[in-house]
PDB file with SEQRES, HELIX, SHEET and CRYST1 records, atoms N, CA, C and O in Angstrom:
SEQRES   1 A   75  UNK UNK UNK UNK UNK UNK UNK UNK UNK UNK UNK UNK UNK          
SEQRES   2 A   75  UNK UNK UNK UNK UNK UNK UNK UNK UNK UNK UNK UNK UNK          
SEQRES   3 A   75  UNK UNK UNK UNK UNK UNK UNK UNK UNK UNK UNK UNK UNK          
SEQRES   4 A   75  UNK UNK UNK UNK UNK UNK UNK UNK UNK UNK UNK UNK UNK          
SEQRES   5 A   75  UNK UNK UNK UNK UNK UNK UNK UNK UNK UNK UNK UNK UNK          
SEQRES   6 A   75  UNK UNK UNK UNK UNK UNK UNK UNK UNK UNK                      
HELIX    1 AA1 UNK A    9  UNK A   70  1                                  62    
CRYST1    1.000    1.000    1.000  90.00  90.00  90.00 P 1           1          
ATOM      1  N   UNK A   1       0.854  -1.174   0.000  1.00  0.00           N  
ATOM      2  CA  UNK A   1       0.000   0.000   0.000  1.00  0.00           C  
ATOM      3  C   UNK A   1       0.903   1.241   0.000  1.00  0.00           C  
ATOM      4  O   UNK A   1       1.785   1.352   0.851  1.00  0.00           O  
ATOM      5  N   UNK A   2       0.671   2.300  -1.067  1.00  0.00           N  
ATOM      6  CA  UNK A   2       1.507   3.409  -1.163  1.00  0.00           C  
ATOM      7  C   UNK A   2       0.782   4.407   0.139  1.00  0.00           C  
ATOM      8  O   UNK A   2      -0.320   4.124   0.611  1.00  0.00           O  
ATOM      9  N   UNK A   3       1.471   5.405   0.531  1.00  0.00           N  
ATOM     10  CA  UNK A   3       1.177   6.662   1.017  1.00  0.00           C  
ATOM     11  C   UNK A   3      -0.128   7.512   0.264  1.00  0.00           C  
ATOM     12  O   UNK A   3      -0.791   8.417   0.771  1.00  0.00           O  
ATOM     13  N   UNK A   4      -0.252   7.003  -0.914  1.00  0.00           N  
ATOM     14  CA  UNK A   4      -1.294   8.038  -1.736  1.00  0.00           C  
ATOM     15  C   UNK A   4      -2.326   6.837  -1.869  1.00  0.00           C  
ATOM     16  O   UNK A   4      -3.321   7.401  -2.326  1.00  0.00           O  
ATOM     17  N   UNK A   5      -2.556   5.845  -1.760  1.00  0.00           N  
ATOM     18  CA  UNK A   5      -3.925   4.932  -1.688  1.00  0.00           C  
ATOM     19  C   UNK A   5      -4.493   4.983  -0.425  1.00  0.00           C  
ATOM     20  O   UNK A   5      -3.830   5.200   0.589  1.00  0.00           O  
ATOM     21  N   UNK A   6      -6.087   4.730  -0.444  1.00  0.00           N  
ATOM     22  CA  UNK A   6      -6.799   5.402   0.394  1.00  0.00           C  
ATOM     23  C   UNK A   6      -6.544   3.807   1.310  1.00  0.00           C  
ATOM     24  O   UNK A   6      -5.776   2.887   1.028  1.00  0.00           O  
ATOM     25  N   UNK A   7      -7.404   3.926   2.342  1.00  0.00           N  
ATOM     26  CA  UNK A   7      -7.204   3.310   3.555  1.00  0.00           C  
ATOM     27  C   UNK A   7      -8.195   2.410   3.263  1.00  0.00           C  
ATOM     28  O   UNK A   7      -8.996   2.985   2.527  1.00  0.00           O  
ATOM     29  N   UNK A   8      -8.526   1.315   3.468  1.00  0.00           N  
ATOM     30  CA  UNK A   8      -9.707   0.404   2.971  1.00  0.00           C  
ATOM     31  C   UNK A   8     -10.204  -0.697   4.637  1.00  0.00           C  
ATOM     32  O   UNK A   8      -9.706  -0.910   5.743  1.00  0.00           O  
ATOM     33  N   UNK A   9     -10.903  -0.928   4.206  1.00  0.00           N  
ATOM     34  CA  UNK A   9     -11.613  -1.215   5.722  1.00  0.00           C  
ATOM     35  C   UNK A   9     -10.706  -2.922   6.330  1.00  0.00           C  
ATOM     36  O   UNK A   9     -10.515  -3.328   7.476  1.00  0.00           O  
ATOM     37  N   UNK A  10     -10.313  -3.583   4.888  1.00  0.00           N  
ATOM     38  CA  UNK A  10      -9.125  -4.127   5.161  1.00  0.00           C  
ATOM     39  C   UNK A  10      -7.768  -3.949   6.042  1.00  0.00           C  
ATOM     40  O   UNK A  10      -7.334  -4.446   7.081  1.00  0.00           O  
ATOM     41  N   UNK A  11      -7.404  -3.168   5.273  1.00  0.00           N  
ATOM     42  CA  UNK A  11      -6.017  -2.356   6.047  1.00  0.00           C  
ATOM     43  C   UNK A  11      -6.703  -1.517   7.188  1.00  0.00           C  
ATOM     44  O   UNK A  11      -5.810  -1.073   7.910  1.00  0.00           O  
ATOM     45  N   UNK A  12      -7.914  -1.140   7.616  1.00  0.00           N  
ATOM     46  CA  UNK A  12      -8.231  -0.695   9.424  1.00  0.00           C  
ATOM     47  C   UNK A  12      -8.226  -2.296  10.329  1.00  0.00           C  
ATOM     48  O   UNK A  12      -8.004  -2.350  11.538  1.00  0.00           O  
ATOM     49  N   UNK A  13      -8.457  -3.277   9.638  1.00  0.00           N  
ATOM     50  CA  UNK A  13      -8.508  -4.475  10.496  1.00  0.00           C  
ATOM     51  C   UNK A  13      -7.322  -5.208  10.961  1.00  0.00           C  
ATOM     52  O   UNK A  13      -7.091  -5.819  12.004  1.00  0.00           O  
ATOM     53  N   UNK A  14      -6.696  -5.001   9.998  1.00  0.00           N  
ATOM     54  CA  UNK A  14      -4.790  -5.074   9.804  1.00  0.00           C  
ATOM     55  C   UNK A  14      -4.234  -4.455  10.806  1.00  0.00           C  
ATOM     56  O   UNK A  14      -3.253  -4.916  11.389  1.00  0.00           O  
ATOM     57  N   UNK A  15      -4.861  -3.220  11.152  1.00  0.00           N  
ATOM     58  CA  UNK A  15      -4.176  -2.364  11.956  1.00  0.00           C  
ATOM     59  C   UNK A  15      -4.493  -2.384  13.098  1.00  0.00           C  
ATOM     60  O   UNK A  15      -3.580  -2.246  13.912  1.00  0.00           O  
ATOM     61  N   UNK A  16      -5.913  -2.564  13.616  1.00  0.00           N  
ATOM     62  CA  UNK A  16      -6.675  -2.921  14.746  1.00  0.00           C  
ATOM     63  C   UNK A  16      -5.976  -4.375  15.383  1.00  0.00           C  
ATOM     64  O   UNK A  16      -5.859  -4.399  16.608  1.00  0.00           O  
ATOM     65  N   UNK A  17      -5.517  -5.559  14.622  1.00  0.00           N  
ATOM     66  CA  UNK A  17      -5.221  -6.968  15.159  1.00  0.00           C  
ATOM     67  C   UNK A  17      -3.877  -6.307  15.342  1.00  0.00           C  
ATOM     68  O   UNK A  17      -3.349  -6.594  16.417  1.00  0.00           O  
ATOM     69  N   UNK A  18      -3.187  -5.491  14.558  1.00  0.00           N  
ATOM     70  CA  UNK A  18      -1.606  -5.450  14.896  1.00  0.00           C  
ATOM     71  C   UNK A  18      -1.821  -4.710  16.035  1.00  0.00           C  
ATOM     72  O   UNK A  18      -1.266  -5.080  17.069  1.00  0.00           O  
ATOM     73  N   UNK A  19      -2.538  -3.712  16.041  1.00  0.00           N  
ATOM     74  CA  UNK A  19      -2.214  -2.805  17.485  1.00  0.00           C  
ATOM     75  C   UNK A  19      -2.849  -4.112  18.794  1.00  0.00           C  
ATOM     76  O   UNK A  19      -2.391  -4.124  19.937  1.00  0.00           O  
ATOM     77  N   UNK A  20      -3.587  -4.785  18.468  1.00  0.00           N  
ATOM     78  CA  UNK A  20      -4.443  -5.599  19.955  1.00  0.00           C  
ATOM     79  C   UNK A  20      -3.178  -6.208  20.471  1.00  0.00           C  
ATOM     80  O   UNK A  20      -2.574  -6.097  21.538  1.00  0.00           O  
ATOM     81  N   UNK A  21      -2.956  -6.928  19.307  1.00  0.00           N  
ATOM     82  CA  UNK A  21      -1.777  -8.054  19.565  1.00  0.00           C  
ATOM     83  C   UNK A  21      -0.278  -7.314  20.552  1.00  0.00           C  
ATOM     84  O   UNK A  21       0.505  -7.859  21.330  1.00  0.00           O  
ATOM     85  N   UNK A  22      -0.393  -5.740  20.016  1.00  0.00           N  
ATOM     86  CA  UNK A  22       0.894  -4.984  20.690  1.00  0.00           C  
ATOM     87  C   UNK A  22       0.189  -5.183  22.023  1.00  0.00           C  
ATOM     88  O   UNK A  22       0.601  -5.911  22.925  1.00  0.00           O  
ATOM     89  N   UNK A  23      -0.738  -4.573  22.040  1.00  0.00           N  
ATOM     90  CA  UNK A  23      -0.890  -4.310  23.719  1.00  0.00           C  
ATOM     91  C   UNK A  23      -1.146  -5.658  24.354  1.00  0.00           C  
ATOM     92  O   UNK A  23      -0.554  -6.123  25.328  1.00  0.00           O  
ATOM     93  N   UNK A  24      -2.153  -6.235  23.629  1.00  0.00           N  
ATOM     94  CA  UNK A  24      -1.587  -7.952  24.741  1.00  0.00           C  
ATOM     95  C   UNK A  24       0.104  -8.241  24.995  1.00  0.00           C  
ATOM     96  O   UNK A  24       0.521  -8.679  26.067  1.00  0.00           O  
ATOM     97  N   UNK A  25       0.766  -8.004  24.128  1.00  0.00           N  
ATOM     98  CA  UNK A  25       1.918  -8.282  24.581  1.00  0.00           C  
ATOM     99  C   UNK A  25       2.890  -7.339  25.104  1.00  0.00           C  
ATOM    100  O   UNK A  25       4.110  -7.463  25.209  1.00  0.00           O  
ATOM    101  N   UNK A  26       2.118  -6.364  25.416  1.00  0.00           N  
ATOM    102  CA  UNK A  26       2.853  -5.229  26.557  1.00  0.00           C  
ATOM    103  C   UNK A  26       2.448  -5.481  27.591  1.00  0.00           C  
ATOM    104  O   UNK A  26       3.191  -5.948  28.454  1.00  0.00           O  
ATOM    105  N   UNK A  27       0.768  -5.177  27.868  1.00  0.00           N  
ATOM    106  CA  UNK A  27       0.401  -5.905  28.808  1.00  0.00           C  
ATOM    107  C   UNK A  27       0.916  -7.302  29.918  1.00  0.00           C  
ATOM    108  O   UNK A  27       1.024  -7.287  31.144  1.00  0.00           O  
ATOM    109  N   UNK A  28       1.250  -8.854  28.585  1.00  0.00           N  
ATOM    110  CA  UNK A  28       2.051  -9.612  29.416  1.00  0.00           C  
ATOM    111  C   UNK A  28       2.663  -9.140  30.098  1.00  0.00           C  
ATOM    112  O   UNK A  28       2.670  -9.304  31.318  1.00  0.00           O  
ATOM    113  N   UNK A  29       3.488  -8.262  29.302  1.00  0.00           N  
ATOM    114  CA  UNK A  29       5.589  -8.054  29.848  1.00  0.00           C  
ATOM    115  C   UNK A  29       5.035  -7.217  31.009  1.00  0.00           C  
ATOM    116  O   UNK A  29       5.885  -7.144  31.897  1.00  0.00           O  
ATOM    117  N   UNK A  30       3.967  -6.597  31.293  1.00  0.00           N  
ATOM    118  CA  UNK A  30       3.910  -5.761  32.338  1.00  0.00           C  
ATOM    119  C   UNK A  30       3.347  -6.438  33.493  1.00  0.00           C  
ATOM    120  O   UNK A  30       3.386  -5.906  34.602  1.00  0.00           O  
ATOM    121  N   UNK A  31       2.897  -7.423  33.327  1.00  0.00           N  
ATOM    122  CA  UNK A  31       2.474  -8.705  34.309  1.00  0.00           C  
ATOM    123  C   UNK A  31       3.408  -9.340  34.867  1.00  0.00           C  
ATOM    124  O   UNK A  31       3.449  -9.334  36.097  1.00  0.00           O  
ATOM    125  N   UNK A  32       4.177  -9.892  34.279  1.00  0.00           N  
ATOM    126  CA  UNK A  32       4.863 -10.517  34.372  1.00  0.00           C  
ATOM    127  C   UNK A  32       5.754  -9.910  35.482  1.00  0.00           C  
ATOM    128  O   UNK A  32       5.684 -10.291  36.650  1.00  0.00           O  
ATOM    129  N   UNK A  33       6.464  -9.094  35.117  1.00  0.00           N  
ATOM    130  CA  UNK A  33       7.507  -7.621  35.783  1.00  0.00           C  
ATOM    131  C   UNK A  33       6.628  -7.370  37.030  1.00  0.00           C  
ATOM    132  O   UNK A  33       7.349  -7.457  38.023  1.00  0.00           O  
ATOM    133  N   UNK A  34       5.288  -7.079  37.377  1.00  0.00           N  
ATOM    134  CA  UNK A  34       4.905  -6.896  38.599  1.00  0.00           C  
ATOM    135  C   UNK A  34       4.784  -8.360  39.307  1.00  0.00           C  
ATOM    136  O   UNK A  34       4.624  -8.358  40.528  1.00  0.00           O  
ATOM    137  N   UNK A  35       4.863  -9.824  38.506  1.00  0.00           N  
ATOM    138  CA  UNK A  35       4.165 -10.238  39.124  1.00  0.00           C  
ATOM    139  C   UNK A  35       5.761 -10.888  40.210  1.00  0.00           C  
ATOM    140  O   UNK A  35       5.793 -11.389  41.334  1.00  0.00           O  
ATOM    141  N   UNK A  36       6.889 -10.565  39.209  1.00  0.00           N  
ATOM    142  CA  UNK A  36       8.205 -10.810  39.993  1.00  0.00           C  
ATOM    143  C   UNK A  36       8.606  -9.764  41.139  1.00  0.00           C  
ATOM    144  O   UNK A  36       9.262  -9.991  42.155  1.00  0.00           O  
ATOM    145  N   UNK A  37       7.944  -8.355  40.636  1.00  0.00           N  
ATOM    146  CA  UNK A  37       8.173  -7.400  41.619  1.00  0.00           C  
ATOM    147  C   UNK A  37       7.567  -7.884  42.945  1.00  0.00           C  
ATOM    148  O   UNK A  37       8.344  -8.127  43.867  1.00  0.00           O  
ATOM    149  N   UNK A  38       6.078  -8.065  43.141  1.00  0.00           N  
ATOM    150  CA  UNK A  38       5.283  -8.158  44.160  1.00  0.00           C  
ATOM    151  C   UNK A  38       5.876  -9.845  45.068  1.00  0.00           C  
ATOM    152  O   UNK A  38       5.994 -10.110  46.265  1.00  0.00           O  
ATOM    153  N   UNK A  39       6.116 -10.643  43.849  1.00  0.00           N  
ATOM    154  CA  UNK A  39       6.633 -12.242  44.441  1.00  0.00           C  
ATOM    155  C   UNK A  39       7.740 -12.165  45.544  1.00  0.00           C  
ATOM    156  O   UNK A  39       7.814 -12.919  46.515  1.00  0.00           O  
ATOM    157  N   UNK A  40       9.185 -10.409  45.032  1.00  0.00           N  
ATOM    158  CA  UNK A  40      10.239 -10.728  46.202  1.00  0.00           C  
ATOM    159  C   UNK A  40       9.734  -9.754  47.075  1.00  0.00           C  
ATOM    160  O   UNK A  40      10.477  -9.357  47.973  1.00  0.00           O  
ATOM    161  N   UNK A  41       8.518  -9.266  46.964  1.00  0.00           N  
ATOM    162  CA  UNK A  41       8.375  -8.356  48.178  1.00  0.00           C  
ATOM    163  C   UNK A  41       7.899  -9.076  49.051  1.00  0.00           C  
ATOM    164  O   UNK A  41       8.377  -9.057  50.185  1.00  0.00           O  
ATOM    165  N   UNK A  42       6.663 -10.017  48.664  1.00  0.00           N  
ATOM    166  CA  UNK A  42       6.356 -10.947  49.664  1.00  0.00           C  
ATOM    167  C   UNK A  42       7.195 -11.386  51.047  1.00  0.00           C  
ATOM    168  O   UNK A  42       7.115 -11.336  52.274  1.00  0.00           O  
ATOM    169  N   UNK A  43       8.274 -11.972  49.688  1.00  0.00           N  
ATOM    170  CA  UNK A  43       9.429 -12.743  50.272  1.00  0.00           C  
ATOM    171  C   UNK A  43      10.245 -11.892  51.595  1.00  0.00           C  
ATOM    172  O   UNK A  43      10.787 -12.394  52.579  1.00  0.00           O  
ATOM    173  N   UNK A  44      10.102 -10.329  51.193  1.00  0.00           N  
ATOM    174  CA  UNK A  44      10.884  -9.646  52.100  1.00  0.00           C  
ATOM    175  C   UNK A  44       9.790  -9.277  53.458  1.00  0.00           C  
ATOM    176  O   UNK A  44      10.263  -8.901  54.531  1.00  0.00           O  
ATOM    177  N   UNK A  45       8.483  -9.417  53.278  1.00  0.00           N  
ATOM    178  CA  UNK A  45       7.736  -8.835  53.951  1.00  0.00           C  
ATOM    179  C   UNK A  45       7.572 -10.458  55.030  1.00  0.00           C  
ATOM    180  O   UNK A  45       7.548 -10.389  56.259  1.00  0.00           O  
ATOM    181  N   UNK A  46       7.515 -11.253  54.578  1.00  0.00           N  
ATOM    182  CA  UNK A  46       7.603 -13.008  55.357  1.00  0.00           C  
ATOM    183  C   UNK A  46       9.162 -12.924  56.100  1.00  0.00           C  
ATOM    184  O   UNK A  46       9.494 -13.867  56.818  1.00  0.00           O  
ATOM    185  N   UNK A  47       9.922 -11.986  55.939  1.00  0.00           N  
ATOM    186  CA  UNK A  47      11.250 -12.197  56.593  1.00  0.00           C  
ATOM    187  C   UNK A  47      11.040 -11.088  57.784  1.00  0.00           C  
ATOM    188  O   UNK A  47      11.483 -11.301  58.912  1.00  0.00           O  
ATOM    189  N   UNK A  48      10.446 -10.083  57.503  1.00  0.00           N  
ATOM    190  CA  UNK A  48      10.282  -9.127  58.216  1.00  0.00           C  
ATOM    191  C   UNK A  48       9.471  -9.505  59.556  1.00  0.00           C  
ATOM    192  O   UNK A  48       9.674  -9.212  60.734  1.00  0.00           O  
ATOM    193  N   UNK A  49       8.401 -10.328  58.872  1.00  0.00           N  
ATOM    194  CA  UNK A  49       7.534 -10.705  60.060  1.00  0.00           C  
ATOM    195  C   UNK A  49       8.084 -11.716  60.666  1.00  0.00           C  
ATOM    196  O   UNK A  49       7.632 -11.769  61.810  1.00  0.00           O  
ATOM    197  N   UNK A  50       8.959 -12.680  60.433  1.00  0.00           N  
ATOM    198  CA  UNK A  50       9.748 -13.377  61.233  1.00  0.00           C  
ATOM    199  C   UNK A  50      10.667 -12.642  62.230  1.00  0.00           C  
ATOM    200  O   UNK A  50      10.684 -13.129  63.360  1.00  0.00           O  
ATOM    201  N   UNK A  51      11.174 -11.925  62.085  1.00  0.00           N  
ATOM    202  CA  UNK A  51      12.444 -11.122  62.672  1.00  0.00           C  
ATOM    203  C   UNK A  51      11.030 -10.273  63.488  1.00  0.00           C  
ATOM    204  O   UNK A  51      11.430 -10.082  64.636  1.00  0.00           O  
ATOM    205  N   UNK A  52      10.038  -9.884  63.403  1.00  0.00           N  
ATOM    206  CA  UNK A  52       9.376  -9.130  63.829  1.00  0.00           C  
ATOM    207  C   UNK A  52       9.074 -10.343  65.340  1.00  0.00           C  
ATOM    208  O   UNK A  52       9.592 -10.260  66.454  1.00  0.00           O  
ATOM    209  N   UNK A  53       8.420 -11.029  65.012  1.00  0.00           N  
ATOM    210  CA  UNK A  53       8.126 -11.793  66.042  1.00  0.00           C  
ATOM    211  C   UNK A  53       8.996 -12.506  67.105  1.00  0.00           C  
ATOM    212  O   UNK A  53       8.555 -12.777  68.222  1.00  0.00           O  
ATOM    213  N   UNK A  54      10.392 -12.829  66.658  1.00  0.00           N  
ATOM    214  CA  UNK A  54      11.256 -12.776  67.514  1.00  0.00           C  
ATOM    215  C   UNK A  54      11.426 -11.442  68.000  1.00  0.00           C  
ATOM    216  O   UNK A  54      11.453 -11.713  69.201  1.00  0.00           O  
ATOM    217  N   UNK A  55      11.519 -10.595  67.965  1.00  0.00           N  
ATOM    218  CA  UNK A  55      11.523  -9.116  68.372  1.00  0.00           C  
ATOM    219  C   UNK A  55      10.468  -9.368  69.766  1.00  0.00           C  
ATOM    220  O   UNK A  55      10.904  -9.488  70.911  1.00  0.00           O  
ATOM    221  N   UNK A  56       9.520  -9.400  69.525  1.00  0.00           N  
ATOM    222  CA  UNK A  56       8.340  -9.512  70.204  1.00  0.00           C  
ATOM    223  C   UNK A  56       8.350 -10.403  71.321  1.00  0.00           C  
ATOM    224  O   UNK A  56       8.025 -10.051  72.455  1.00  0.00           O  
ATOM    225  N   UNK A  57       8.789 -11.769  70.952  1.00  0.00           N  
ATOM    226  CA  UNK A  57       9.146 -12.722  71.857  1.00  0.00           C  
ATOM    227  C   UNK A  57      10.559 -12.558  72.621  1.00  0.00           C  
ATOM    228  O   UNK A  57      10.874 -13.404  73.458  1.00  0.00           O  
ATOM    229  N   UNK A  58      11.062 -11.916  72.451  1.00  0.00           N  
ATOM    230  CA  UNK A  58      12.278 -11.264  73.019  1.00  0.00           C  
ATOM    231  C   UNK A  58      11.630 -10.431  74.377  1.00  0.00           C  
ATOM    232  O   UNK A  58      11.586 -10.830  75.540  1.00  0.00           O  
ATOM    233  N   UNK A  59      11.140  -9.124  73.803  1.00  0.00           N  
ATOM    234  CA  UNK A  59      10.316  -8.228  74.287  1.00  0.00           C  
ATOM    235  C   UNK A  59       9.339  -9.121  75.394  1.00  0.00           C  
ATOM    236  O   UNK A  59       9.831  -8.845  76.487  1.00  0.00           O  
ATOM    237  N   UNK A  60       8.645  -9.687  75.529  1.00  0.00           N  
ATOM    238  CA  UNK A  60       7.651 -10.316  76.319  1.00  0.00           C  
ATOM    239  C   UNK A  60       8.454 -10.887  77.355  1.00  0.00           C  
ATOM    240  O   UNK A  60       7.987 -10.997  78.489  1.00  0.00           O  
ATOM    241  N   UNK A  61       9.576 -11.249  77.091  1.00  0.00           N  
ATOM    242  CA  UNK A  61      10.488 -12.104  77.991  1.00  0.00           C  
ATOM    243  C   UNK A  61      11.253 -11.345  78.908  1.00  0.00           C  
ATOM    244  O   UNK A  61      11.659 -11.636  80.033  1.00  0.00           O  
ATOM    245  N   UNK A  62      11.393 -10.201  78.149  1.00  0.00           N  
ATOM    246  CA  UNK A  62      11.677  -8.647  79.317  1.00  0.00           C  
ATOM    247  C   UNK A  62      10.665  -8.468  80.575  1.00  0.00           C  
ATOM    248  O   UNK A  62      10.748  -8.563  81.800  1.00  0.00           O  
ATOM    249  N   UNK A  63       9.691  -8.168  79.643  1.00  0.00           N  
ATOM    250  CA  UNK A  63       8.859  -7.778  80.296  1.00  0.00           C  
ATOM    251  C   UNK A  63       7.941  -8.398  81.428  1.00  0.00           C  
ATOM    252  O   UNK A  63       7.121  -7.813  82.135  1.00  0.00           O  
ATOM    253  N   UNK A  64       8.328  -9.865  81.412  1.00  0.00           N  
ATOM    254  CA  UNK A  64       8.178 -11.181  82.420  1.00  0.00           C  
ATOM    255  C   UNK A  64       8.831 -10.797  83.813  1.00  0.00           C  
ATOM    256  O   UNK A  64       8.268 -10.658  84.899  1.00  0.00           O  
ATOM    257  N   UNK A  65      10.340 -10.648  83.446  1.00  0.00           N  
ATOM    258  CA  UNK A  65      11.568 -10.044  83.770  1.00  0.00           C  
ATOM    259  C   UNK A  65      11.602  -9.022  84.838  1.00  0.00           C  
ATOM    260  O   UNK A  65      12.047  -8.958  85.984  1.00  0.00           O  
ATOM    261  N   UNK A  66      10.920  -8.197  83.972  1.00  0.00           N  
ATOM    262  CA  UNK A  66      10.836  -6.838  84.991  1.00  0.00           C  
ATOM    263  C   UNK A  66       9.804  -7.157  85.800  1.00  0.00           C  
ATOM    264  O   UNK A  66      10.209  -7.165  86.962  1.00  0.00           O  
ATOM    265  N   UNK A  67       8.476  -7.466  85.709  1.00  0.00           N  
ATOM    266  CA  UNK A  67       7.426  -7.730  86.243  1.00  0.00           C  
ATOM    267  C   UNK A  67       7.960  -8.534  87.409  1.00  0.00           C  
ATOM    268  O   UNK A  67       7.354  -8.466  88.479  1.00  0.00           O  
ATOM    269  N   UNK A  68       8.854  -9.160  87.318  1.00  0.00           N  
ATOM    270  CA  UNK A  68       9.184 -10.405  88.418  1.00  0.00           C  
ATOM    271  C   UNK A  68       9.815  -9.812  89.329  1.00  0.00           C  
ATOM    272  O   UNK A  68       9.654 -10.082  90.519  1.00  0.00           O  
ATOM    273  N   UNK A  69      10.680  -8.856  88.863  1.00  0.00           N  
ATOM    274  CA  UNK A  69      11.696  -7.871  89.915  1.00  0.00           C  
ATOM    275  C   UNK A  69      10.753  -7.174  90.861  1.00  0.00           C  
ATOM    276  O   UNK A  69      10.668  -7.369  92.073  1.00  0.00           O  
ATOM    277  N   UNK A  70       9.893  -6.134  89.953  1.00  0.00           N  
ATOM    278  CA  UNK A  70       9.016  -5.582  90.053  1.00  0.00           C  
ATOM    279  C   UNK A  70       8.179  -5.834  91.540  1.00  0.00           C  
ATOM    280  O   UNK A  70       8.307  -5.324  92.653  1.00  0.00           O  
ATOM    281  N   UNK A  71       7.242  -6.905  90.970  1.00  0.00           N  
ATOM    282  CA  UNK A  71       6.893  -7.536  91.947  1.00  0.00           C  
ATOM    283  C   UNK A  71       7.327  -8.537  93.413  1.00  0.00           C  
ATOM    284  O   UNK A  71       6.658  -9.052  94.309  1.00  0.00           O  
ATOM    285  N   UNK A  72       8.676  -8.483  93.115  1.00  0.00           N  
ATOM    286  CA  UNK A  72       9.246  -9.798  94.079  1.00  0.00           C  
ATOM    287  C   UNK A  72       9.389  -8.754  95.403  1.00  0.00           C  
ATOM    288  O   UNK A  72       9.647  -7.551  95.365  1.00  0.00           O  
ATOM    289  N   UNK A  73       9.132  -9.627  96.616  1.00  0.00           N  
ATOM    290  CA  UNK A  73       8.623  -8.820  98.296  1.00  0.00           C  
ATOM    291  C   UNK A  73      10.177  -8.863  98.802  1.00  0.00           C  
ATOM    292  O   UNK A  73      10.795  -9.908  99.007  1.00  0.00           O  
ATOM    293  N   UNK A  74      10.648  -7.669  98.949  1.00  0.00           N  
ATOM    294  CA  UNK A  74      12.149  -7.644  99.696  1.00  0.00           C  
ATOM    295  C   UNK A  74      11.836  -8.360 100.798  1.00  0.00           C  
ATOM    296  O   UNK A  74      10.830  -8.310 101.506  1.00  0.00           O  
ATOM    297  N   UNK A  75      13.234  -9.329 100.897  1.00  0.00           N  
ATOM    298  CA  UNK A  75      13.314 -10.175 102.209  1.00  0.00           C  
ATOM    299  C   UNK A  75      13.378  -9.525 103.708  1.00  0.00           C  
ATOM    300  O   UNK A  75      13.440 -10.256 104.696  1.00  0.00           O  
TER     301      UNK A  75                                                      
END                                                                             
């Protein structure tokens, strides 16, 4: 098709499947890319809450600790 022939309802369908087909396959690549982004955040957010909860269980064990001092009746 030259630059100077008119556009025919052919060549709009041509152009419509080529453009769908682009964006399905941008779309993928953009799936894909979040779906690795969000997968190691997980991963970092499951480490966090581990380390979080030892934190916590640390903390509680203080606070047993003090409570015991706290409370214990001078001899």
């Amino acid at each position: 098709m030259a630059d100077s022939d008119p556009i025919t309802k052919k060549d709009l369908q041509e152009l419509k499947d080529s453009l769908t087909e682009l964006v399905r396959d941008v779309e993928t690549s953009m799936l894909t890319a979040f779906h690795g982004y969000a997968k190691g955040q997980a991963g970092r957010m499951a480490a966090l809450e581990v380390g979080d909860a030892a934190v916590k269980q640390r903390l509680d064990a203080l606070e047993l600790r003090v409570l015991s001092l706290e409370t214990r009746r001078p001899h």
